[in-house]
N, C-alpha and C positions, 0 to 999 in steps of 0.2 A: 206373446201374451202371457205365458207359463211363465215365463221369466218374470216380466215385471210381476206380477203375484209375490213371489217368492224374494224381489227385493222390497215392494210397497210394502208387504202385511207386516214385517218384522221393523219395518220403519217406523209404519204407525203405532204399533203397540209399545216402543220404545219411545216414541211422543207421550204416547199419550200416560204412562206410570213416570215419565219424568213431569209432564203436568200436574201428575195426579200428589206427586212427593213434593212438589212445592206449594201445592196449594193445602196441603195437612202441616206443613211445616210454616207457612204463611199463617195458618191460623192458629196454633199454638203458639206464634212471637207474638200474636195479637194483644197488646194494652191491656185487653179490655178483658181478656180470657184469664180466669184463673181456677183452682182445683176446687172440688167442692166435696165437701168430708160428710160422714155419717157418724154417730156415736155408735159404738157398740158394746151394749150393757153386759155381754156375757166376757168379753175381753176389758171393759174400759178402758177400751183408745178409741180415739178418734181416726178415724178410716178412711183416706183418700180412697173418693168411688167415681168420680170421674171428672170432664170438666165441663165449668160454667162459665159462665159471663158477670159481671159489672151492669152490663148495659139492661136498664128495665125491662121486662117484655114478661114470658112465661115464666114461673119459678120454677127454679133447674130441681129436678126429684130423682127419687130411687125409689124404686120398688124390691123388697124381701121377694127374692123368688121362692123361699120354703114358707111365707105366710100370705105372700100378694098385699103386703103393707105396704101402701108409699110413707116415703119419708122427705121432706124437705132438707136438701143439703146447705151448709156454714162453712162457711171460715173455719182457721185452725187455731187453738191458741195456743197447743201444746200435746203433748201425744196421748195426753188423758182427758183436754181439754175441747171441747169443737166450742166456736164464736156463736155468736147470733147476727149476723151480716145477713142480709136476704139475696141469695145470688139469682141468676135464671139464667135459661136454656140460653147455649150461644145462638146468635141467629146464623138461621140457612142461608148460606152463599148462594 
């Protein structure tokens, strides 16, 4: 019984992080997934701060951690530039 333990558990956890890397990696080639920028007035550039989606649903945001401002994230147009595209939250798999 000791035995199988010690070949199962290093099975499974090896499953289950090669699960886990195709399915972050499944959803980053996603279509529909793209980066979502912020301006930032004390640099002026536009700030890829994480990602969104295309596909309608909640709008994809950011919060300022040193003011608790949300901000609605854009497209890019250029590194001084953010778009006005309305992106939102990818959806939960």
């Amino acid at each position: 019984m000791k035995k199988l333990k010690n070949v199962l558990l290093p099975a499974v956890i090896i499953l289950i992080g090669a699960g886990a890397a195709f399915a972050t990696s499944a959803a980053k080639n996603s279509p529909n997934t793209v980066e979502g920028y912020r301006f930032d007035s004390e640099s002026q550039e536009c700030i890829n701060t994480k990602q969104c989606s295309t596909v309608p649903g909640d709008i994809c945001t950011w919060t300022d951690p040193s003011t608790s401002v949300t901000y609605n994230l854009h497209n890019r147009i250029s590194s001084t530039m953010c778009g006005n595209q309305t992106l939102y939250e990818p959806a939960s798999r």
